[in-house]
Every structure is written in C-alpha cells, then in structure tokens.
C-alpha positions, 0 to 999 in steps of 0.5 A: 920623679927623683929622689933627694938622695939620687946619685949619678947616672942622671935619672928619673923614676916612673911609679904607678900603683906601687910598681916602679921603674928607671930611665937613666938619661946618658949625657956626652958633651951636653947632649943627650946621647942615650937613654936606658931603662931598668927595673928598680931594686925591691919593686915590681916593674911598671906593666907595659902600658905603664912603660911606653907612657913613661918611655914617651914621657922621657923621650920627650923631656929628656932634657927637661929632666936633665936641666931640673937635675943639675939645677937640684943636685949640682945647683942646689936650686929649688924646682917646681915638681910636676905630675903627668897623669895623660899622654903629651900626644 
C-alpha cells in the first residue's frame, strides 16, 4: 500500500498485524534498477515470513506498483487498491 501523503523515493508498504515495513523501488531511466527494504518509524518491523512474502510480492510487481504510483501522485488518476493475502506461486 501507499499512503495519499507519500513522498519520493517510489515506495510501498507492507503491513501485517500492526508491523510494518518498506520497499523503496529505485527507478534509473525507466527502469527498475533496485529495490531496498527498511523498517518504518514508530513500527515494528514484519517477522520474517511476513518479509519474504512481501519481498516476493515487490519483486514480482515492482513495476506495477511503479506505474500505480506515477498514476496516483504525478497523474492524479484514480486507481484501483489490491489486497494480496496468498503467495503468487
């Protein structure tokens, strides 16, 4: 998920039974080059199965979540949430 505040770096956020975490998704020249995951301010971070499914869940739609995000802050479009509660395998 994003928030409607967010601020660049591109990134997402994972939550699970109130622990949070972060994926900032680096973009050079239209593509995703990188991805970096950090714990978020005044939350505890996701456990470690927590994490692994939501690095799978990043990795897999990193350019997805890059596309909803310029559609959301640079477009001002509207766009559809989802919520992934299983593995994509």
């Amino acid at each position: 998920m994003f928030y409607a505040n967010e601020h660049e770096p591109v990134h997402v956020h994972g939550k699970s039974q109130g622990r949070e975490s972060r994926a900032e998704i680096i973009v050079l020249n239209g593509a995703v080059s990188e991805i970096r995951y950090a714990s978020v301010l005044g939350r505890g971070p996701l456990d470690a199965n927590e994490m692994r499914f939501f690095e799978e869940i990043v990795t897999a739609r990193a350019d997805e979540i890059v596309a909803k995000w310029i559609d959301f802050f640079v477009l001002h479009k509207p766009i559809k949430p989802e919520r992934i509660t299983r593995r994509l395998k």
